[in-house]
C-alpha positions as CSV (number, residue, x, y, z in Angstrom):
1,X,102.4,-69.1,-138.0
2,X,104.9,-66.4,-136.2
3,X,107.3,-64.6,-138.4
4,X,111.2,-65.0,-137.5
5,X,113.2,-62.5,-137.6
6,X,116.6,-62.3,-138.8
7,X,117.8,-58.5,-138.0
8,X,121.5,-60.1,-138.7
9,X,121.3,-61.2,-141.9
10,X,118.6,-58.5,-143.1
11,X,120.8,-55.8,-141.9
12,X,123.9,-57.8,-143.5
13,X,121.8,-57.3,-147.1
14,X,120.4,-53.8,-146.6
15,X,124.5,-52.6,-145.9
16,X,125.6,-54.5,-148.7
17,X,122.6,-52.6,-151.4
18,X,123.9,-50.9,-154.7
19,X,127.9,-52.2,-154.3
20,X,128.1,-53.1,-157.3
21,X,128.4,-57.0,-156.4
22,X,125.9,-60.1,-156.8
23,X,124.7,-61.1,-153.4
24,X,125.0,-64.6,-152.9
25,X,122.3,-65.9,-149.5
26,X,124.2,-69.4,-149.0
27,X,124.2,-71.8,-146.5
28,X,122.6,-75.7,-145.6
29,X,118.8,-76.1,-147.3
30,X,116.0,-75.0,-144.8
31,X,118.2,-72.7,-142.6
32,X,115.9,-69.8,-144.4
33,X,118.0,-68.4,-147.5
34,X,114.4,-67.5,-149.9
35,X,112.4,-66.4,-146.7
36,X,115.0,-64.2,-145.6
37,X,115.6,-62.7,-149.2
38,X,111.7,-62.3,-151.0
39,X,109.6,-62.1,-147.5
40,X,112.0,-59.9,-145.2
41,X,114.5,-57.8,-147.9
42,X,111.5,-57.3,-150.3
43,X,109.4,-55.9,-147.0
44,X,112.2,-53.9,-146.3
45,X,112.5,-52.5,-150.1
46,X,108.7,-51.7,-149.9
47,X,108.5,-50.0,-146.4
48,X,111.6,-47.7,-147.7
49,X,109.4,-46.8,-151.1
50,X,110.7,-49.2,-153.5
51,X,107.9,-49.3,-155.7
52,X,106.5,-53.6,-156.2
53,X,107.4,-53.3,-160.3
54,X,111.4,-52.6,-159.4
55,X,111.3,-55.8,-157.5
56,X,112.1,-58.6,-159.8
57,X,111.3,-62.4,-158.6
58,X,112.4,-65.3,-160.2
59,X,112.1,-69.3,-158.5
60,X,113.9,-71.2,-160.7
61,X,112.4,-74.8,-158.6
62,X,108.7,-73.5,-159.5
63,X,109.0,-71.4,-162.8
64,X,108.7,-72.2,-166.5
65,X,111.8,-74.6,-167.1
66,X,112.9,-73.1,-170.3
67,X,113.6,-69.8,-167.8
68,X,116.4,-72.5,-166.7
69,X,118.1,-71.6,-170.0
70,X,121.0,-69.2,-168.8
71,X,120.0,-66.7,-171.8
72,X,116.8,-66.8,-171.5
73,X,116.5,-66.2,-168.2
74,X,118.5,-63.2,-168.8
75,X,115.9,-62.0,-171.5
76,X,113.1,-62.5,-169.2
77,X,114.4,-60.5,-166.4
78,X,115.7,-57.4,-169.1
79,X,112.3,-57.1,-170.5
80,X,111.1,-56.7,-167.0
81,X,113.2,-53.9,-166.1
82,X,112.3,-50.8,-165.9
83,X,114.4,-48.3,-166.9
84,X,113.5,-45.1,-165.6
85,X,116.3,-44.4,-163.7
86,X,115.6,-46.2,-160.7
87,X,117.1,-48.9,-158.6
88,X,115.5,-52.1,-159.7
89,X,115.8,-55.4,-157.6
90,X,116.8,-58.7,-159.1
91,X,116.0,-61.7,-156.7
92,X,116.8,-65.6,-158.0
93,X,116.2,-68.4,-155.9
94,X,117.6,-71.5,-156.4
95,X,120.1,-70.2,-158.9
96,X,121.8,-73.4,-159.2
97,X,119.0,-74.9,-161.4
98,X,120.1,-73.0,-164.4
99,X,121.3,-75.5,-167.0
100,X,124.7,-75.7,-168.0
101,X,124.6,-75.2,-171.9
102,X,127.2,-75.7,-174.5
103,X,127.5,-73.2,-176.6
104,X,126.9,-73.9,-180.6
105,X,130.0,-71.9,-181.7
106,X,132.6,-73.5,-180.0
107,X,134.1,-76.9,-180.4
108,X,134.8,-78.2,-176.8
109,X,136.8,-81.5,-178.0
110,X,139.0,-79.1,-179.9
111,X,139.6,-77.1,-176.4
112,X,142.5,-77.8,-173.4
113,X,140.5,-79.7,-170.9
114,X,141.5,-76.9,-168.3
115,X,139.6,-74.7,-170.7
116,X,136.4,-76.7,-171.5
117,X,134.2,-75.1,-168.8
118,X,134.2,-71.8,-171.1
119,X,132.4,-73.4,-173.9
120,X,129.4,-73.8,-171.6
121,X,126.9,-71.1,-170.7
122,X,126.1,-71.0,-167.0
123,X,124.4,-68.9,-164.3
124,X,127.6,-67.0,-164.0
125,X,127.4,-65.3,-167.5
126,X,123.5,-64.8,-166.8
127,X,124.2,-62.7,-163.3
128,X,127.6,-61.4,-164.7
129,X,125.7,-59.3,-167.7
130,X,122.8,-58.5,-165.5
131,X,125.6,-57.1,-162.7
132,X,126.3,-54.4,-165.9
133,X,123.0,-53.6,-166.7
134,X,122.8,-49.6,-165.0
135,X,120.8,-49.6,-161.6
136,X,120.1,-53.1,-161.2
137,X,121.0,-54.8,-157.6
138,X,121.1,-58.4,-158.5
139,X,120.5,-60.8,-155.4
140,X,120.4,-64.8,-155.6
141,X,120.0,-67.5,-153.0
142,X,121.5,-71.4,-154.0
143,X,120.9,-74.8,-152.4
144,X,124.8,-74.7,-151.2
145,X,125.2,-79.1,-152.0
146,X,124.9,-77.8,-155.6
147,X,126.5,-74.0,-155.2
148,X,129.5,-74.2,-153.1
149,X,131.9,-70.9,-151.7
150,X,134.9,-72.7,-154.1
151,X,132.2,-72.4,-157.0
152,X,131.7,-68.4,-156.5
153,X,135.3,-67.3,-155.0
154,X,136.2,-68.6,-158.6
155,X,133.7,-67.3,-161.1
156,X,133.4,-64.0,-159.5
157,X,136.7,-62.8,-158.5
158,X,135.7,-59.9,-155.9
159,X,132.7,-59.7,-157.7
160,X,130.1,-61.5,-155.4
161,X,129.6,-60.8,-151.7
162,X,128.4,-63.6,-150.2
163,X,126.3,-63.9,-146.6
164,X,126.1,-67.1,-145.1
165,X,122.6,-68.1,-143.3
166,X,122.6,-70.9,-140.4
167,X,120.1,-72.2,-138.3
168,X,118.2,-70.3,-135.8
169,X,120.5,-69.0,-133.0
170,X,118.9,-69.9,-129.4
171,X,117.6,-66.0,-129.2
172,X,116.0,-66.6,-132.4
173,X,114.4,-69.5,-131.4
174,X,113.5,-67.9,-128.2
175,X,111.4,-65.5,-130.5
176,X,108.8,-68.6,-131.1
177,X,108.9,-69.6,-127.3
178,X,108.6,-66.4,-126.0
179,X,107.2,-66.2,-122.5
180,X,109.9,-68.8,-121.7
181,X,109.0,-70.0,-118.2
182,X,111.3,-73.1,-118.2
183,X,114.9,-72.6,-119.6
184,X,115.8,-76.1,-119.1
185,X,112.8,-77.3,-121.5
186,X,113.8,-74.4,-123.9
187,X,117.8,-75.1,-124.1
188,X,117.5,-79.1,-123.8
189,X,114.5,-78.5,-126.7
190,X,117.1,-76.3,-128.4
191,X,119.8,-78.7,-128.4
192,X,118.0,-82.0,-129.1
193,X,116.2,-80.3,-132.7
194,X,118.4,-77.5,-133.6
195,X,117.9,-74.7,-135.1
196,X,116.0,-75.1,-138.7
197,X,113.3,-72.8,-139.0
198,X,110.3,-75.1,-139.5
199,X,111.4,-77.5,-138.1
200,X,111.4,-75.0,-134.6
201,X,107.7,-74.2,-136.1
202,X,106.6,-77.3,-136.2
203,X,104.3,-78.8,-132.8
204,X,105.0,-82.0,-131.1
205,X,108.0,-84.1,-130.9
206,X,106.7,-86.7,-133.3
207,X,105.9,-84.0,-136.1
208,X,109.7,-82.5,-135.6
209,X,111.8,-86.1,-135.5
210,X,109.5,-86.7,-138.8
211,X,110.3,-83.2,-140.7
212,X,114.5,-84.0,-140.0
213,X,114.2,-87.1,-140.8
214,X,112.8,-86.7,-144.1
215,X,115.4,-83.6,-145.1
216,X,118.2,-85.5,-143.9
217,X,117.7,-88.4,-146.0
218,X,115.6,-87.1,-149.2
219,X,117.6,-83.5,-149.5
220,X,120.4,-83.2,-147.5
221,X,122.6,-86.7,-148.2
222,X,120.7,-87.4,-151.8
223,X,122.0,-83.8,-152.8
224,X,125.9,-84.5,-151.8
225,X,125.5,-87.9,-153.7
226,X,124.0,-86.2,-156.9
227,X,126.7,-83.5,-156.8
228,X,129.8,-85.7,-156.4
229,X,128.5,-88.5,-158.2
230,X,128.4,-91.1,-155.2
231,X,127.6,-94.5,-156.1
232,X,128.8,-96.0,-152.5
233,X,126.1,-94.5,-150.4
234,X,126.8,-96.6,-147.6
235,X,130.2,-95.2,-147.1
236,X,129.1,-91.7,-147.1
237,X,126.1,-92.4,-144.6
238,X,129.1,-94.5,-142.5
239,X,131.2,-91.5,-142.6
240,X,128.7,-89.3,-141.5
241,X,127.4,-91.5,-139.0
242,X,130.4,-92.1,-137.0
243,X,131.5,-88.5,-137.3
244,X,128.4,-87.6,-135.7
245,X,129.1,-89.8,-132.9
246,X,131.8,-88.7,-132.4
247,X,131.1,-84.5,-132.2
248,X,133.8,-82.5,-130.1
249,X,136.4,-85.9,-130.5
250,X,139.5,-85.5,-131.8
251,X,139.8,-87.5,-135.3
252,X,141.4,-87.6,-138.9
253,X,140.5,-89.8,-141.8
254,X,143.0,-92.9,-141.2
255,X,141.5,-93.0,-137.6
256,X,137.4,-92.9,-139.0
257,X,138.0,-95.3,-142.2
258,X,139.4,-98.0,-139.2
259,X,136.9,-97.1,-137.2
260,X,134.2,-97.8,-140.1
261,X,135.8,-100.9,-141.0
262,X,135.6,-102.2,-137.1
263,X,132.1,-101.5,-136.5
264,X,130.5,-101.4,-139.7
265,X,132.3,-103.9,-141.8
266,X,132.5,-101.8,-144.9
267,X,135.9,-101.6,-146.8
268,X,137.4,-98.1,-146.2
269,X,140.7,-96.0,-146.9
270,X,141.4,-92.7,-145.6
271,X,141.9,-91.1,-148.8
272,X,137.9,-91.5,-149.8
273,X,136.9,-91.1,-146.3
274,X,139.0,-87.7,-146.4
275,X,136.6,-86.7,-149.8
276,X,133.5,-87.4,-148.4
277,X,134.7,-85.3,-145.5
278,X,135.1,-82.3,-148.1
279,X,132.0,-83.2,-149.4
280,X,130.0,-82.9,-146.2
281,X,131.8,-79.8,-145.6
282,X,132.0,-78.2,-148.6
283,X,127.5,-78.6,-148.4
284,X,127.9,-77.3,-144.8
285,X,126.5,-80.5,-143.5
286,X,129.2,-80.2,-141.0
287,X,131.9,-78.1,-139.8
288,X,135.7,-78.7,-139.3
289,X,137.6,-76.9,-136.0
290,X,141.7,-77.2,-136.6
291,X,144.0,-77.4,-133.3
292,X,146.0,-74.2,-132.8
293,X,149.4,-74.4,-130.4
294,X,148.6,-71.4,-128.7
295,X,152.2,-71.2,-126.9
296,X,153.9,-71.8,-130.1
297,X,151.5,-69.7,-132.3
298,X,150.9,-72.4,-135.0
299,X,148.2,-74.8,-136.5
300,X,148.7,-78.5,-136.0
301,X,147.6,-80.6,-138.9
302,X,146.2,-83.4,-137.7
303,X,143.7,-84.4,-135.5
304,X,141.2,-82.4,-136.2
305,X,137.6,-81.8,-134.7
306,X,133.9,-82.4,-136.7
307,X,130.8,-80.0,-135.2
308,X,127.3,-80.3,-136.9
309,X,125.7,-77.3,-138.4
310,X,122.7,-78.2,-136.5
311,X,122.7,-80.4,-133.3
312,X,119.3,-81.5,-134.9
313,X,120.5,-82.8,-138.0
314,X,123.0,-84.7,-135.7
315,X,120.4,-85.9,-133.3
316,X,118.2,-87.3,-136.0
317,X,120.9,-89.2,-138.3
318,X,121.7,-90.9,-135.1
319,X,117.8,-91.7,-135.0
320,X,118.2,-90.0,-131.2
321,X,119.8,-92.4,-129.4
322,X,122.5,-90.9,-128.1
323,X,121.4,-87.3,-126.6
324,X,124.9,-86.0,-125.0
325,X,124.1,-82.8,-123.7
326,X,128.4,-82.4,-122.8
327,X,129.0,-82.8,-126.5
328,X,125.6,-80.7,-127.9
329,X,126.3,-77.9,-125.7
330,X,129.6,-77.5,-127.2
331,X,128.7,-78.3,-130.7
332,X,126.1,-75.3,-130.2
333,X,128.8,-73.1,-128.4
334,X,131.1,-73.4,-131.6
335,X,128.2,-72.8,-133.7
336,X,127.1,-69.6,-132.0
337,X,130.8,-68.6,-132.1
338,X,131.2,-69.2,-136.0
339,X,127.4,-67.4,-136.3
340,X,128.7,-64.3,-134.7
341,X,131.7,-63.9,-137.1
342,X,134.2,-65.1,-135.2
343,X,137.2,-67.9,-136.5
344,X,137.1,-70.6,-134.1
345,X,139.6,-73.1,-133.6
346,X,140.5,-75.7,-130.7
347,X,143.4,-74.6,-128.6
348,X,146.3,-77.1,-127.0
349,X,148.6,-75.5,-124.9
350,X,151.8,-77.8,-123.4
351,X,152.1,-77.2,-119.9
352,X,155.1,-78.3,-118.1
353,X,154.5,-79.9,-115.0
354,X,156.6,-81.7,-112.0
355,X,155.4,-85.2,-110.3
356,X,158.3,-87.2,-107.8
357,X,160.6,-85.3,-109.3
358,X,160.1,-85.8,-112.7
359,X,159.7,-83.3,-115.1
360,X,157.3,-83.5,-118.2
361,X,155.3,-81.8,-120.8
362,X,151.9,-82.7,-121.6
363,X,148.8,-81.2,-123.8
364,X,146.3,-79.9,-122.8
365,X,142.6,-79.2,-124.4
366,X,141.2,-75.4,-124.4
367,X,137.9,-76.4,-125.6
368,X,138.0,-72.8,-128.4
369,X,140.1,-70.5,-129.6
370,X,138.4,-67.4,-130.5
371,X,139.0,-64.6,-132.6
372,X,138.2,-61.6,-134.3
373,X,141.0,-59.3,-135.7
374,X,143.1,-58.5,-132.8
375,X,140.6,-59.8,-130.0
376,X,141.0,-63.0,-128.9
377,X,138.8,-65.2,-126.0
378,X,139.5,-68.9,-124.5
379,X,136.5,-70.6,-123.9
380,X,135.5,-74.1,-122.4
381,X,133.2,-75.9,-122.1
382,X,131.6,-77.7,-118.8
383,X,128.5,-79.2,-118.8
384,X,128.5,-79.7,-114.6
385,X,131.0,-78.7,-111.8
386,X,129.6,-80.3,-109.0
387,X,133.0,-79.4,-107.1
388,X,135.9,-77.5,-106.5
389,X,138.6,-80.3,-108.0
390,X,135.9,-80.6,-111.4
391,X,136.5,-76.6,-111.1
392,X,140.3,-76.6,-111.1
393,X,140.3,-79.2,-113.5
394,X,138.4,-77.6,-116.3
395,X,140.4,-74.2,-115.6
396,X,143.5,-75.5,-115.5
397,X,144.9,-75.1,-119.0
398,X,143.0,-71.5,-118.9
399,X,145.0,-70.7,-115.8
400,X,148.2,-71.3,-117.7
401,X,148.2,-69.5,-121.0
402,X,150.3,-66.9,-118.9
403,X,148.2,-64.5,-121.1
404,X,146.2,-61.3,-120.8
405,X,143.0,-62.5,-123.1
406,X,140.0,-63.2,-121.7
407,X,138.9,-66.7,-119.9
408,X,135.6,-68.4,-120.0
409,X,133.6,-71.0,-118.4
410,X,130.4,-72.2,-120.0
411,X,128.5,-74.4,-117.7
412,X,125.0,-76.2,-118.5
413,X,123.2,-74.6,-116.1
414,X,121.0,-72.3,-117.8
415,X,120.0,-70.1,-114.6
416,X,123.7,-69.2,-114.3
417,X,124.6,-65.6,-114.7
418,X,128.1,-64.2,-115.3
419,X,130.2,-64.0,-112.9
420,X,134.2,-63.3,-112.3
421,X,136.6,-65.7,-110.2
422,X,139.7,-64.4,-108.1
423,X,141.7,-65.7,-110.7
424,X,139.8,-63.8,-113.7
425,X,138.0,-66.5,-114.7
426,X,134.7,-65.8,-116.0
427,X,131.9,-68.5,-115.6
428,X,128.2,-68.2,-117.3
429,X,125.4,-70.5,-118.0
430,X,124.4,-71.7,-121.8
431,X,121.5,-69.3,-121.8
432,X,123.4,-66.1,-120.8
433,X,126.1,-67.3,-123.6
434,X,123.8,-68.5,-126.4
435,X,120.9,-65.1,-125.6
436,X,123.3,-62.4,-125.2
437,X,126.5,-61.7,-127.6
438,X,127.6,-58.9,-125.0
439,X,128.2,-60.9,-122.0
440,X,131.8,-62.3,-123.8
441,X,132.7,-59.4,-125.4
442,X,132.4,-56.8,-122.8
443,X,133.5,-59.1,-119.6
């Protein structure tokens, strides 16, 4: 089976070596947190003389369960150590399976309930006091249903970097494809069964659909329910089925919990719908774009738009009945955008316009808003322009930001090369977007 590389993320961990803070590999099951961290960082370690004893491993899913004891994990891994003055390695997957234990000499009923969670021992005092031990780089991956962002921002205060793992970019999974004679098979491939590693490993159609179908129901949705406590299952599939039906749509949760009552017939109200949203977010099941006023500089709060982390995970929760290449390309577009480090958000702009004499003010859609510190880019999204009215149509509210920030088409032909219109325009095809970073940050 061919080995993927991940020179992002590897070169993310090797930076961030001896700072001082736990790394924390996060992100949605399967995108390849533990492969990344023992097969590619430990290589790494080894080629650059690391000796195999200062490389500490720990699976909390396969080992001994009393190691899920926070303390006595953290006594196995210091009688590991060696202390010779070198930099030794601590990797734990799963980190999230450590128990949460109360400790004997503290009365939690006698204890302000805002104060309760400090009677218990967690993984958080385990990586905390291995963090002080001298020379010791401490490195953990979690299943992120169970260990969230909010969960670390809190506990470690500055004290955790964290690097976020997604699917397989397209040039990733060009790596398994690779010679790619037909770009149409690759990209529709790419866009109908995302990006999960195995999944992209896997042969045959059949063996693929199976392999998402089974994480999507027996990891992915069982994991949010377990976390959160869900008893009404059927909601939270119903949620997440008409959100991903809805991908690239404008929505909010008053507008899905009528929209679930209407075709569904289950009993809904915007304020549970609105928590389950969280929860599917919060497990990076799916992603939430805000609308920014890009004339008047500010967010808007509501509608809002959904994208799936993984145009697979979409595909197959809708059992693949509704392959919409307009709405996957642009649900891959935001997540390359987000991939590359960028804060993406959807853009209105209010043109004034003049029709028999009247005067009015309307919104219009810029498909992303994209930035990174002072650079900013427009981008939209165009599956086909068959003509030139299609043409003006889709560039109309770029023509009228009245701006100096870059402007660009994506189309969905794959063949497409960059290229520059006499108005500044730039239009380029999904492949020469999705395989080459450089062609929007240097046109």
């Amino acid at each position: 089976m061919p080995i993927i590389q991940r020179p992002y993320y590897l070169e993310r961990l090797v930076a961030a070596k001896h700072n001082g803070a736990v790394k924390i590999v996060t992100g949605i099951r399967r995108s390849g947190k533990s492969f990344l961290l023992f097969n590619l960082f430990k290589e790494h370690l080894l080629d650059s003389g690391v000796s195999p004893d200062h490389v500490l491993e720990v699976d909390l899913e396969q080992a001994d369960l009393t190691l899920r004891h926070p303390s006595e994990l953290r006594k196995y891994i210091e009688g590991r150590i060696v202390r010779d003055g070198k930099w030794t390695y601590v990797f734990i997957d799963e980190i999230q399976m450590c128990d949460k234990i109360l400790r004997s000499d503290i009365d939690v009923e006698r204890l302000h309930p805002d104060y309760r969670d400090n009677a218990y021992l967690t993984f958080y005092s385990t990586l905390s006091g291995l963090k002080a031990i001298p020379n010791v780089d401490v490195y953990v991956t979690g299943s992120n249903s169970r260990m969230l962002v909010s969960d670390i921002a809190t506990e470690f205060r500055g004290r955790g970097d964290v690097v976020r793992v997604y699917p397989l970019s397209f040039a990733e999974f060009c790596q398994t494809r690779e010679p790619i004679s037909d770009l149409n098979a690759a990209i529709r491939e790419y866009l109908m069964y995302g990006g999960l590693p195995e999944c992209t490993l896997r042969e045959g159609e059949p063996a693929k659909r199976d392999y998402l179908r089974n994480l999507c129901q027996a990891i992915y949705m069982r994991d949010v329910e377990e976390r959160h406590h869900i008893t009404n299952t059927a909601l939270l599939g119903k949620v997440f089925d008409t959100v991903m039906s809805n991908i690239g749509g404008l929505t909010n949760p008053n507008k899905l919990a009528n929209a679930i009552a209407t075709s569904g017939g289950i009993a809904a109200n915007n304020v549970t719908v609105s928590k389950f949203l969280d929860y599917l977010e919060s497990a990076f099941i799916i992603e939430k774009a805000r609308r920014y006023d890009v004339k008047g500089r500010h967010y808007l709060d509501s509608p809002v738009k959904y994208y799936a982390c993984d145009t697979g995970i979409r595909n197959v929760h809708m059992n693949f009945r509704q392959y919409e290449p307009t709405h996957l390309m642009e649900n891959a577009i935001y997540n390359e955008l987000v991939r590359r480090g960028y804060s993406v958000d959807v853009g209105v702009n209010t043109i004034s316009t003049t029709k028999k004499g009247i005067r009015e003010k309307r919104q219009y859609e810029i498909d992303f808003v994209v930035n990174r510190f002072s650079e900013r880019i427009y981008i939209q999204s165009a599956w086909m322009i068959p003509d030139e009215e299609k043409r003006k149509q889709e560039t109309f509210s770029l023509a009228h930001t009245h701006d100096g920030f870059r402007k660009i088409v994506v189309t969905g032909d794959p063949y497409e090369k960059p290229w520059m219109s006499e108005d500044g325009i730039t239009f380029m095809g999904i492949v020469p977007f999705l395989r080459e970073p450089r062609n929007i940050e240097t046109l």
